[in-house]
DRENFI-157716 format. One line per field, with one value per residue (C-alpha): residue number from 1; residue in one letter; chain; z, x negated, y. Coordinates in Angstrom, 2 decimals, decimal comma. Example, Ala and Ser with C-alpha at 12.3 -4.5 7.8 and 13.67 -1.06 7.14 Angstrom:
% residues 2
i [1:2] .
aa [A:S] .
ch [A:A] .
up [7,80:7,14] .
east [-12,30:-13,67] .
north [-4,50:-1,06] .
***
This chain:
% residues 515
i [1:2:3:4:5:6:7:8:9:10:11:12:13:14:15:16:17:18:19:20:21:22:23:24:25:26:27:28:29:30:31:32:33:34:35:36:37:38:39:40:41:42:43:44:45:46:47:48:49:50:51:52:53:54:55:56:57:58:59:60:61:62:63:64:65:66:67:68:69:70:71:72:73:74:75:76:77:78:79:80:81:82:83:84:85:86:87:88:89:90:91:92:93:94:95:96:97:98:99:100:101:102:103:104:105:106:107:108:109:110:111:112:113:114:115:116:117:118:119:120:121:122:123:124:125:126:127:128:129:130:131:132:133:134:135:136:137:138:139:140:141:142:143:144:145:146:147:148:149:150:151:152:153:154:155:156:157:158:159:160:161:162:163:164:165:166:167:168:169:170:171:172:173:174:175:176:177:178:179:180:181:182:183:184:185:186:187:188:189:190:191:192:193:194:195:196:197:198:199:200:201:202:203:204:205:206:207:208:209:210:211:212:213:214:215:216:217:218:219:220:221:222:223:224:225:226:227:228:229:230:231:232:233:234:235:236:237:238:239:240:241:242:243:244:245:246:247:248:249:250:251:252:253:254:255:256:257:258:259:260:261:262:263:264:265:266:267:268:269:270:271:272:273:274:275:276:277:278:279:280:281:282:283:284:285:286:287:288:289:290:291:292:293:294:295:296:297:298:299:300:301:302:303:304:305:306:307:308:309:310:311:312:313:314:315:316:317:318:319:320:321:322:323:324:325:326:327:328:329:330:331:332:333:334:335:336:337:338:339:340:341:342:343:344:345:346:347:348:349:350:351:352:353:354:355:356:357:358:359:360:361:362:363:364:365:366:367:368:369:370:371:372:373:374:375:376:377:378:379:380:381:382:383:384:385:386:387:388:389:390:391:392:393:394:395:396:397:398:399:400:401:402:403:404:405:406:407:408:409:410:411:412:413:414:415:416:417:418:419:420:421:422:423:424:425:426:427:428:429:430:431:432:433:434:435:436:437:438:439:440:441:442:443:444:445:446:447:448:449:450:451:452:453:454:455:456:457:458:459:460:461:462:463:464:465:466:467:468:469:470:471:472:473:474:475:476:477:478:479:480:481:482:483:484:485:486:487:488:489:490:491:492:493:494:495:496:497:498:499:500:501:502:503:504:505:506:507:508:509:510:511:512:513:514:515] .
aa [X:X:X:X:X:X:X:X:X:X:X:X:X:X:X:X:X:X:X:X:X:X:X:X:X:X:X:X:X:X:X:X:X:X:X:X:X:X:X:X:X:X:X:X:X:X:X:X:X:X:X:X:X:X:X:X:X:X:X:X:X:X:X:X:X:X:X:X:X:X:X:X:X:X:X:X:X:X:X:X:X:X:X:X:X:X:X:X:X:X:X:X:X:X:X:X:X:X:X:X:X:X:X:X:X:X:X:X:X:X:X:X:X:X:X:X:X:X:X:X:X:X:X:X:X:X:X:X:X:X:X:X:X:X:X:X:X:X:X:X:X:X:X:X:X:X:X:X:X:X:X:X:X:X:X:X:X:X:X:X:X:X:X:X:X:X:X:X:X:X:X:X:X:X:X:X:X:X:X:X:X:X:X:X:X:X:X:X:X:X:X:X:X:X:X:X:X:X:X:X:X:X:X:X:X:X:X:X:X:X:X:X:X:X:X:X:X:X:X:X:X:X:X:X:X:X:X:X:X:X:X:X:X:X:X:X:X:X:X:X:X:X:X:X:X:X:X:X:X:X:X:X:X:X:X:X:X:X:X:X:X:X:X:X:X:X:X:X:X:X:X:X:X:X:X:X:X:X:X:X:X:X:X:X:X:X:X:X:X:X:X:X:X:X:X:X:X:X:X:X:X:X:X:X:X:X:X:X:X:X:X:X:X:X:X:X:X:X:X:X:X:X:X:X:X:X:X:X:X:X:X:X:X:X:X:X:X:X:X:X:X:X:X:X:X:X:X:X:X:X:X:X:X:X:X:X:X:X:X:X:X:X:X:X:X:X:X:X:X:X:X:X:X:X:X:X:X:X:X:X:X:X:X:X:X:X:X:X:X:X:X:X:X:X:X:X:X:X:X:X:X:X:X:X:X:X:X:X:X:X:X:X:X:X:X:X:X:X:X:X:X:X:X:X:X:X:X:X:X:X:X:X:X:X:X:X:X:X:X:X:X:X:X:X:X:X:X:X:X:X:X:X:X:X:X:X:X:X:X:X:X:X:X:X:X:X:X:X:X:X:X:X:X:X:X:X:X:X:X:X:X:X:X:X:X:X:X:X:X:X:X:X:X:X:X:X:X:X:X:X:X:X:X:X:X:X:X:X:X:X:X:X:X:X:X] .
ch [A:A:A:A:A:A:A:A:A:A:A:A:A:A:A:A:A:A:A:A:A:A:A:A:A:A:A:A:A:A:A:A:A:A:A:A:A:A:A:A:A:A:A:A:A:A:A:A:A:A:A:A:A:A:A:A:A:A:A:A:A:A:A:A:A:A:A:A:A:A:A:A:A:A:A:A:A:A:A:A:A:A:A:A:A:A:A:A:A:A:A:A:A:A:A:A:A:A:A:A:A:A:A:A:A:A:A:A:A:A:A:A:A:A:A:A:A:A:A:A:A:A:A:A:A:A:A:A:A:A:A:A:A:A:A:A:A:A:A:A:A:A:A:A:A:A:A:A:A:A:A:A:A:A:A:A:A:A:A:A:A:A:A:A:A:A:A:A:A:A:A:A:A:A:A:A:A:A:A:A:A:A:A:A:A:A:A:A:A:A:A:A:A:A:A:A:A:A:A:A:A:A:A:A:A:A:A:A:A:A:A:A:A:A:A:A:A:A:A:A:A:A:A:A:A:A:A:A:A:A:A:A:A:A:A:A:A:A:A:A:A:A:A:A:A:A:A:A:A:A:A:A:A:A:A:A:A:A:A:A:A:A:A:A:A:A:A:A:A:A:A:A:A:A:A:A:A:A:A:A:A:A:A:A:A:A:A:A:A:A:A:A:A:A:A:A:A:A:A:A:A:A:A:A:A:A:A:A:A:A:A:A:A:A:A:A:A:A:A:A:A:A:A:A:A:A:A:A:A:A:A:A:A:A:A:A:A:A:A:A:A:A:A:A:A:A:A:A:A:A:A:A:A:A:A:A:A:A:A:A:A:A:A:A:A:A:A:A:A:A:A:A:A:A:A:A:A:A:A:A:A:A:A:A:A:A:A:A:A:A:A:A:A:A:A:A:A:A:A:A:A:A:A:A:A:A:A:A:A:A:A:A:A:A:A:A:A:A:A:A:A:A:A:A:A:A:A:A:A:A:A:A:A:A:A:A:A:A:A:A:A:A:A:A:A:A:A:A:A:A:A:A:A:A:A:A:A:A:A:A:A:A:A:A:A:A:A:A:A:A:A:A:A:A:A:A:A:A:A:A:A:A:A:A:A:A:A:A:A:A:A:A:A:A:A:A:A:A:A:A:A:A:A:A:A:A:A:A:A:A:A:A:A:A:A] .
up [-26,28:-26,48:-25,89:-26,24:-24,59:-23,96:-20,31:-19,77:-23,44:-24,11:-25,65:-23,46:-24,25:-21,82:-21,74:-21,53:-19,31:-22,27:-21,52:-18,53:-17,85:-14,67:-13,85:-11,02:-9,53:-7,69:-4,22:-2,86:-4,08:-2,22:-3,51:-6,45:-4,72:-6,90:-9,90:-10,27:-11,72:-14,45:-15,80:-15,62:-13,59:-11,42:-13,37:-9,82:-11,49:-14,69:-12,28:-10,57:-13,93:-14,93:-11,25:-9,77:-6,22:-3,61:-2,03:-5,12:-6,03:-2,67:-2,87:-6,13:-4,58:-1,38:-3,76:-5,63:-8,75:-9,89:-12,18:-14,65:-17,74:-19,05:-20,78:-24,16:-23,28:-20,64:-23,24:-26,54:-24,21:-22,83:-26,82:-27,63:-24,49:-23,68:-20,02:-18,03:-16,01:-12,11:-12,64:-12,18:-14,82:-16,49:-17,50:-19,35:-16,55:-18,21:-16,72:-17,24:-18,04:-14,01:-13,31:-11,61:-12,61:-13,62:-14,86:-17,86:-17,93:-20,81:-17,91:-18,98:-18,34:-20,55:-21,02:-23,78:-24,86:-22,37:-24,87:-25,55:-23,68:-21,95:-24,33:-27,47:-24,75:-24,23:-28,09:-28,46:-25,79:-27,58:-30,98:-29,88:-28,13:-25,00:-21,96:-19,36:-15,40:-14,09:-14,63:-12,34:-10,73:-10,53:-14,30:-17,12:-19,40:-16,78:-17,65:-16,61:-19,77:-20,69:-23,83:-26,75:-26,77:-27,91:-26,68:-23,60:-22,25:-24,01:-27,30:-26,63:-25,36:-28,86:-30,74:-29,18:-29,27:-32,84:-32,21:-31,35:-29,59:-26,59:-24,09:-23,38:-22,72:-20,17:-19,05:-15,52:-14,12:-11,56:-9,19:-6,01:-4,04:-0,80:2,64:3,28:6,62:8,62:11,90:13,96:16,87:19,88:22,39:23,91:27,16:25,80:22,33:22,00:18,91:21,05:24,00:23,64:27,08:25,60:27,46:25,38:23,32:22,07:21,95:24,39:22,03:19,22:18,57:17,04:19,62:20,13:23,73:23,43:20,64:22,56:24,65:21,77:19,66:19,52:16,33:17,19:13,49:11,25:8,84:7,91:4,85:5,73:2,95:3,72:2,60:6,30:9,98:13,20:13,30:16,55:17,80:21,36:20,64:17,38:17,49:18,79:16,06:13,34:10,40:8,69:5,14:6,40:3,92:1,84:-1,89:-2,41:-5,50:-7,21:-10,42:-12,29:-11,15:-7,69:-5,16:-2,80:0,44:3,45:6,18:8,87:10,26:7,12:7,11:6,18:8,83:8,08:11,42:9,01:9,08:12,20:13,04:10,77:11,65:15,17:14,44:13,18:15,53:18,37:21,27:24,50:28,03:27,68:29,64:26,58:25,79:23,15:21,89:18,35:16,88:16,96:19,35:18,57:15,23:12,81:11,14:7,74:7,00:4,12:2,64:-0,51:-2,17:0,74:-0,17:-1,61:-4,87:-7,23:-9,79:-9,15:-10,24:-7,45:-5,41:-7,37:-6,62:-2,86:-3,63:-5,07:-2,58:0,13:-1,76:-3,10:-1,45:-4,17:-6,98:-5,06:-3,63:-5,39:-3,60:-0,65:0,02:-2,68:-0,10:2,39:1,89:4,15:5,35:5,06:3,07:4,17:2,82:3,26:-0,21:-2,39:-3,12:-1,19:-3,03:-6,10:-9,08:-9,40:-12,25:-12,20:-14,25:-16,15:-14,16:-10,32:-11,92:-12,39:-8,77:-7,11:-9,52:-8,93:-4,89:-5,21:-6,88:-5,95:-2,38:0,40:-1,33:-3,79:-0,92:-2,47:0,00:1,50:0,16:2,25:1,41:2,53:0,66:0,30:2,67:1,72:1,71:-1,36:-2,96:-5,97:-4,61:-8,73:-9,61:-7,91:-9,69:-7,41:-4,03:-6,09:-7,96:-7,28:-5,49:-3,22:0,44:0,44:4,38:4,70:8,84:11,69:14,55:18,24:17,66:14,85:12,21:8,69:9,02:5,54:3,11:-0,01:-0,79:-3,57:-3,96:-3,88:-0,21:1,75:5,70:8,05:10,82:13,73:12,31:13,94:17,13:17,08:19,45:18,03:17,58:16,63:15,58:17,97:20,36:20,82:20,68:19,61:18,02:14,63:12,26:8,57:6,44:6,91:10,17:9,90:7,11:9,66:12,27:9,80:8,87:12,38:13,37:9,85:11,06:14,55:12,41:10,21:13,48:14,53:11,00:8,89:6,39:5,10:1,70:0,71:-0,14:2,40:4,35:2,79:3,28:7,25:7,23:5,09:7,40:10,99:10,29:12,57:10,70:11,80:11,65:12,66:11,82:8,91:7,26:4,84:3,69:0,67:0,44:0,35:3,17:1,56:2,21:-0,24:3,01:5,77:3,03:4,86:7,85:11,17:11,46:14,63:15,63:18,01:15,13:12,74:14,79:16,07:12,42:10,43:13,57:12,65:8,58:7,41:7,37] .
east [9,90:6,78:6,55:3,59:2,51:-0,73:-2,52:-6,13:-6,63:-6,12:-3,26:-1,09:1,22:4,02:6,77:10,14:12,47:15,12:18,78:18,16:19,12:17,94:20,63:20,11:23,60:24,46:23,15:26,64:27,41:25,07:23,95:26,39:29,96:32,30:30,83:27,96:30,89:31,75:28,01:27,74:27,12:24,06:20,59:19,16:18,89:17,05:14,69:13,98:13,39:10,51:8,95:10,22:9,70:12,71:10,43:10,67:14,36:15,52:13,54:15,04:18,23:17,04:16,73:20,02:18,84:21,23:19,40:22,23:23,16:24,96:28,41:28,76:29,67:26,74:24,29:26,04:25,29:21,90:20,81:22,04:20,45:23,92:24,95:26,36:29,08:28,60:24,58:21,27:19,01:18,40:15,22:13,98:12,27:8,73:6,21:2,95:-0,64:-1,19:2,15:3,58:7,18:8,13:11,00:10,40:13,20:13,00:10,49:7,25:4,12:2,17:-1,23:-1,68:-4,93:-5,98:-7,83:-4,03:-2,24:1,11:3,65:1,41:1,72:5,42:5,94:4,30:6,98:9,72:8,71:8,30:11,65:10,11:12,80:10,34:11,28:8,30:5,38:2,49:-0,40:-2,92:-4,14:-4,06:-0,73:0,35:3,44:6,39:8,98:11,59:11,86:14,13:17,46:17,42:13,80:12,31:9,23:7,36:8,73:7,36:4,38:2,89:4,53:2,65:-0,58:-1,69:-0,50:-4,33:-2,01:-1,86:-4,20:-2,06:1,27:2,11:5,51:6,31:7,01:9,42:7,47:7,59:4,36:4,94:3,09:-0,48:0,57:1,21:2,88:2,64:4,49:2,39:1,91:-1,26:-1,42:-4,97:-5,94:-8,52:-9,97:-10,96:-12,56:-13,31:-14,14:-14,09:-10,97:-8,11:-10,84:-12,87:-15,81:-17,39:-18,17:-16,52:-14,55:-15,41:-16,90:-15,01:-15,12:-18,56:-17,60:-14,80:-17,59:-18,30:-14,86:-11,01:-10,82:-9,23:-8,57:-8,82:-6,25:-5,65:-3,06:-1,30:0,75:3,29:6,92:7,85:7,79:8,82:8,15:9,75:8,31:6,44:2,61:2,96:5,39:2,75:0,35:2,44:1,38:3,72:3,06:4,46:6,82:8,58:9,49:12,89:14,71:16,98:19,64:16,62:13,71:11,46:11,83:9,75:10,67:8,85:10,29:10,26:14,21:15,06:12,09:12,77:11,77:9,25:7,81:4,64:4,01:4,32:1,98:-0,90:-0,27:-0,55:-4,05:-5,37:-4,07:-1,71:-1,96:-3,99:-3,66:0,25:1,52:2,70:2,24:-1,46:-3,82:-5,29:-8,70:-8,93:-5,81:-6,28:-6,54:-3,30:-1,08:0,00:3,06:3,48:6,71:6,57:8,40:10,77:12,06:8,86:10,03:8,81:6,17:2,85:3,85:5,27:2,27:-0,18:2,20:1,75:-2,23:-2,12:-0,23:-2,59:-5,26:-3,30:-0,28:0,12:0,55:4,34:4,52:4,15:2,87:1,07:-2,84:-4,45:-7,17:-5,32:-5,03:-6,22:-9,59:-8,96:-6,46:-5,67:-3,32:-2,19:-0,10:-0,08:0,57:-1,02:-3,09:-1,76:-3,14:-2,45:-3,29:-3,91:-2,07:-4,26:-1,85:-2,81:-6,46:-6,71:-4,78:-7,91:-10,06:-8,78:-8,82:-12,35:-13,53:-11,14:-9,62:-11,28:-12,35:-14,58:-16,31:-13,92:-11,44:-12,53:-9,54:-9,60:-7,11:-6,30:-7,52:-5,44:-4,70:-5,08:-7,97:-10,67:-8,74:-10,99:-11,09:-11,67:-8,31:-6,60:-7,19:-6,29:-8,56:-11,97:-11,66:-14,59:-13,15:-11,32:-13,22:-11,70:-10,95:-10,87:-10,00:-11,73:-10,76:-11,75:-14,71:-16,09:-15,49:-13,97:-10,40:-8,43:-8,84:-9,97:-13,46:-16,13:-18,44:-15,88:-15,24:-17,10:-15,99:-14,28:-12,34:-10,59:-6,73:-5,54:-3,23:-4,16:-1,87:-0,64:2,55:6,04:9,66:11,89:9,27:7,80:4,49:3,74:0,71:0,19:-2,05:-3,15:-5,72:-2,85:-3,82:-7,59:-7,73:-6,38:-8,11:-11,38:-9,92:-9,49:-12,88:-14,33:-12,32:-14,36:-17,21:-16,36:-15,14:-18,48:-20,09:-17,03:-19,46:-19,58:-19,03:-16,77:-20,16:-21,76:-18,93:-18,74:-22,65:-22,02:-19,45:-22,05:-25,04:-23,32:-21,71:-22,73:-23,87:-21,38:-20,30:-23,34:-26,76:-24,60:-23,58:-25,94:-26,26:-28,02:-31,15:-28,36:-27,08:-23,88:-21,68:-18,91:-16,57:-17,67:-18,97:-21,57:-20,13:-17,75:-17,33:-18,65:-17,10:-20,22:-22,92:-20,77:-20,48:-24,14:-24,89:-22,75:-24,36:-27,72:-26,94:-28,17:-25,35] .
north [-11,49:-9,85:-5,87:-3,37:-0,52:1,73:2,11:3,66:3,35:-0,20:-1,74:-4,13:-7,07:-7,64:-10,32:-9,09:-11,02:-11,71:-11,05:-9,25:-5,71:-3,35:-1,16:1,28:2,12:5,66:5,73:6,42:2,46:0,86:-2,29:-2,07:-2,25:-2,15:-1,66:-4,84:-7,02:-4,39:-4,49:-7,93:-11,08:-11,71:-12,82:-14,31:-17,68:-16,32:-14,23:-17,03:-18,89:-16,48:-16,96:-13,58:-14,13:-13,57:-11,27:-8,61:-9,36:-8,57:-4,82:-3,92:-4,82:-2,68:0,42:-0,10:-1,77:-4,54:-7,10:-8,59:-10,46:-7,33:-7,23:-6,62:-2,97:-2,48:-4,27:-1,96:1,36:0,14:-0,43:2,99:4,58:5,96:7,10:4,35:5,58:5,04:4,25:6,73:4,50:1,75:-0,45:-3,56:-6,17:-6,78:-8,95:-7,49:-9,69:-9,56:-11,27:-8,01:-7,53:-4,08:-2,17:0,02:2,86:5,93:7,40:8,07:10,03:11,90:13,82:16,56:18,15:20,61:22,82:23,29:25,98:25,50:26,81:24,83:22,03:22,29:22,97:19,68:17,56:19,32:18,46:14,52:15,15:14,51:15,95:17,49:15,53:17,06:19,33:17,41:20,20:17,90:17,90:20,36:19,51:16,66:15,56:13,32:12,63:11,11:9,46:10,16:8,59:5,25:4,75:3,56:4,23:1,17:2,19:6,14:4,72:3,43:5,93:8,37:6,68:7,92:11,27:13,16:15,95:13,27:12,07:9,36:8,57:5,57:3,42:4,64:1,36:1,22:-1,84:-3,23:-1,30:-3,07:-2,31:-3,96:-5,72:-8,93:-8,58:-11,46:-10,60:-10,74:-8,09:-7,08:-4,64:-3,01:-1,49:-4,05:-1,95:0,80:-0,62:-4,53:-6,18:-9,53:-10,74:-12,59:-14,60:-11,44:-10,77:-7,69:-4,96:-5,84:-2,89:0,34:2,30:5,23:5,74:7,39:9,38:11,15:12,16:14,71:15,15:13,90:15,14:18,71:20,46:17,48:17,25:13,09:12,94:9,32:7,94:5,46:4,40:6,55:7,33:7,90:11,26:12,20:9,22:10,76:9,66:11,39:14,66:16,71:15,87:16,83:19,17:21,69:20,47:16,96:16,01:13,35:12,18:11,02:9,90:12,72:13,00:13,98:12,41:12,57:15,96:16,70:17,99:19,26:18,84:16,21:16,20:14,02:11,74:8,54:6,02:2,93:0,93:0,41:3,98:4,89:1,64:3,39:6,86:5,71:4,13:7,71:9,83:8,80:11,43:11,29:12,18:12,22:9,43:7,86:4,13:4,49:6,24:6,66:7,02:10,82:11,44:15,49:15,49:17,06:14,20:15,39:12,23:12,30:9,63:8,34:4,77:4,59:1,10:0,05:0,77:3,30:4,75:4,83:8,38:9,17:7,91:10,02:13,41:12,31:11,64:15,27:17,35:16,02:17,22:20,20:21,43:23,88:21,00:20,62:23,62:27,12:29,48:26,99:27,56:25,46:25,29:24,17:20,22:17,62:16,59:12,65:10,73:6,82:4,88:1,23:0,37:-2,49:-5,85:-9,07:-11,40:-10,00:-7,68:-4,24:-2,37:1,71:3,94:6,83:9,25:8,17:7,83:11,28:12,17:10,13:12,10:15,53:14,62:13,36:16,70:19,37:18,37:20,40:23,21:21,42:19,32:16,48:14,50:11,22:8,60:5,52:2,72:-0,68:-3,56:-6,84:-9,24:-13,15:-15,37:-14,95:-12,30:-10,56:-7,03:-6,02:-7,22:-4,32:-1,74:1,12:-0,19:-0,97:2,82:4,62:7,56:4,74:3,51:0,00:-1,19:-4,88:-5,88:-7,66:-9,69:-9,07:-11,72:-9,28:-11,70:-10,77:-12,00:-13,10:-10,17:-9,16:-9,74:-8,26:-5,82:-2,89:-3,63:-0,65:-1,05:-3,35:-2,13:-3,82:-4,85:-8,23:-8,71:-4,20:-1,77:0,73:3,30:1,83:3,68:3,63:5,57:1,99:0,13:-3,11:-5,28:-6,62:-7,57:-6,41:-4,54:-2,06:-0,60:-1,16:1,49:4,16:2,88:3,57:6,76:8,09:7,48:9,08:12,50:12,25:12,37:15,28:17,40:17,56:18,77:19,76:21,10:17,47:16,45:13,35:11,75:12,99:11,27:7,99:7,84:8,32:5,95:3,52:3,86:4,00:0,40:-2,33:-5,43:-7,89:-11,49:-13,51:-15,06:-16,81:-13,66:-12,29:-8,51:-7,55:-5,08:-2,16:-3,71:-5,17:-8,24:-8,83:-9,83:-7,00:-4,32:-1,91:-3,37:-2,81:0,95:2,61:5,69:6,82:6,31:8,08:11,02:10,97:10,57:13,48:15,64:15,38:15,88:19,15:22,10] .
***
């Protein structure tokens, strides 16, 4: 069965996965004990029959949401949008024209007018029966809705187009945003990324340089924003480092909280990996050591199963910016200097919702006082992967990280001309929960490991802006890869972008820019 529904403007067919039902179950039953078998029996073999990969199944199961040919009771309340006792939500399972697999629930978001005010605004959701989850900060009359009863948020979606009161109105897709990494299990007894001697089958030098920049800076006073699905955060190479507006987003009876705090942080091992890569403390006898090892970690948690809205992702985009968009009262001025961010599917599309669009946006032009926050995010991993396919990497307030190996080659990532650095990120040391370290490999940690050594830079001239930044970042990059790599007359390669960051250029570089 075919379904419609509006994003950025254009209108999009989806297939809906027919005589399937999502049902998320309370948290309290995890994984639907004892009550799957009253909403119906499992739909693993008809996932499997519309090539949903194991992969995806098993994180909607991780996050509570039962997939099932419902009963004629669970599919009569489903049609009539009626409360399901001993469930949170439910969703149709759509695949969407990139092959992603989503689940549309009555959750939408919404954009009205913003020549309107915010009572005409909320006049307006309350005439279209919209039930207000959450106002979002980050945008004039920035809604997220939920539908009228009976509708989900495809339905909502094109019956809202037409109406001229509305920007737009969007499904918010429940998906599977995994974590950008590989791990491959091999230890290493030296961070290799920091200071390459060429042992272990490197190459000498082929690292980013930062020895010579901690000649000048560690960093001290540079706030990095790192959003991941969690982390360690009393892990002992990071504690230290931690910044008060830390935080997390969790699932709640009506919608996404926020909370900041760090005792109830969930816990992720890719996290603390790329947290570790930015800013890992130094001279403290622990285990590693991070790019800029004095520079303040703001965690911030978001998706903590890998499943969620990119909603959700754009509210963590905006309070790093922001903190006021989550919290009332916090400095609007007080955001972070840096945002990184290792999210997203391998080798696979990913389309951008109009909502985190304008969270990129709104960091881009009002994050740091109006100097605009640098947002760098891991591409894909996988060989020949079209960078312009994922939507959210190749936007134009996004510095796309693809890694390197310790022979400065490109290694297995994304490719295209929306690739801007490359950054050390196979067989890499870094940070680990448990208080641990270990090695592994991925785009993942070479977008922190970029990150880190961009806040070096902007510690010694922290009157940058973002573009000023990114062009520091552009024109301290070592051309990389050998005589067989070719960069174009802006010194571009579709593989190593402007080429292997170095840390010491950067910093010698944002110096000597005009204050």
């Amino acid at each position: 069965m075919t379904r419609q529904y509006y994003q950025r403007g254009r209108l999009v067919e989806a297939e809906e996965i027919s005589g399937v039902v999502a049902v998320k179950v309370e948290s309290q039953a995890p994984g639907g004990a004892g009550i799957g078998a009253e909403l119906g029996s499992s739909a693993t073999d008809a996932m499997r029959e519309a090539g949903v990969d194991e992969e995806t199944s098993d994180a909607f199961a991780r996050a509570n949401w039962l997939l099932v040919r419902p009963t004629p009771q669970t599919r009569e309340a489903f049609t009539a949008g009626e409360e399901i006792p001993g469930t949170e939500a439910t969703g149709t399972i759509v695949r969407r024209p990139n092959g992603r697999i989503g689940i549309a629930t009555d959750a939408l978001t919404v954009r009205l007018d913003p020549a309107l005010s915010e009572e005409e605004a909320e006049r307006e959701l309350e005439t279209a029966r919209l039930t207000v989850l959450n106002k979002l900060g980050f945008a004039k009359n920035l809604y997220e809705v939920r539908a009228p009863a009976g509708r989900d948020s495809l339905m909502a979606s094109v019956e809202l187009h037409d109406n001229r009161r509305f920007v737009f109105a969007e499904p918010s897709f429940v998906e599977h945003v995994p974590a950008r990494f590989r791990p491959t299990g091999i230890r290493y007894s030296e961070q290799w990324q920091w200071r390459n001697a060429g042992t272990g089958g490197g190459v000498a030098d082929a690292d980013v340089h930062v020895e010579t920049a901690w000649d000048r800076t560690f960093g001290k006073g540079i706030r990095v924003a790192v959003i991941d699905n969690g982390f360690d955060a009393g892990h002992p190479d990071l504690v230290a480092g931690l910044d008060p507006l830390t935080g997390f987003f969790t699932d709640g009876p009506h919608g996404t909280d926020f909370t900041q705090s760090v005792s109830d942080m969930p816990d992720s091992d890719h996290g603390t990996f790329c947290a570790g890569m930015v800013g890992a403390r130094h001279d403290n006898g622990a285990g590693g050591t991070g790019a800029a090892p004095e520079c303040v970690l703001m965690l911030l948690a978001c998706l903590g199963d890998q499943v969620g809205t990119q909603t959700t992702l754009a509210r963590a985009v905006g309070y790093a910016a922001d903190p006021s968009t989550e919290v009332p009262g916090a400095d609007s001025g007080g955001g972070a200097d840096i945002l990184v961010s290792s999210l997203g599917p391998n080798g696979a599309d990913w389309d951008l919702t109009s909502t985190l669009d304008l969270a990129l946006e709104f960091a881009a032009t009002k994050g740091r006082q109006g100097r605009g926050l640098p947002v760098f995010w891991a591409a894909s991993n996988g060989r020949n992967v079209d960078i312009l396919k994922d939507e959210v990497v190749s936007h134009a307030d996004v510095i796309a990280v693809v890694r390197s190996n310790n022979q400065d080659r490109e290694d297995h990532a994304a490719r295209g001309p929306e690739v801007e650095l490359i950054a050390p990120g196979v067989d890499v040391l870094s940070t680990t929960s448990g208080g641990g370290y270990g090695v592994s490999t991925g785009t993942s940690f070479a977008a922190p490991c970029a990150a880190g050594c961009a806040a070096l830079a902007l510690a010694v001239n922290r009157d940058l802006t973002r573009d000023q930044l990114r062009e520091v970042m552009h024109g301290s990059a070592d051309k990389i890869g050998g005589p067989d790599v070719r960069y174009d007359a802006a010194g571009h390669n579709d593989d190593y972008g402007f080429g292997r960051v170095n840390a010491s250029k950067a910093v010698e570089l944002a110096d000597g820019m005009t204050r």
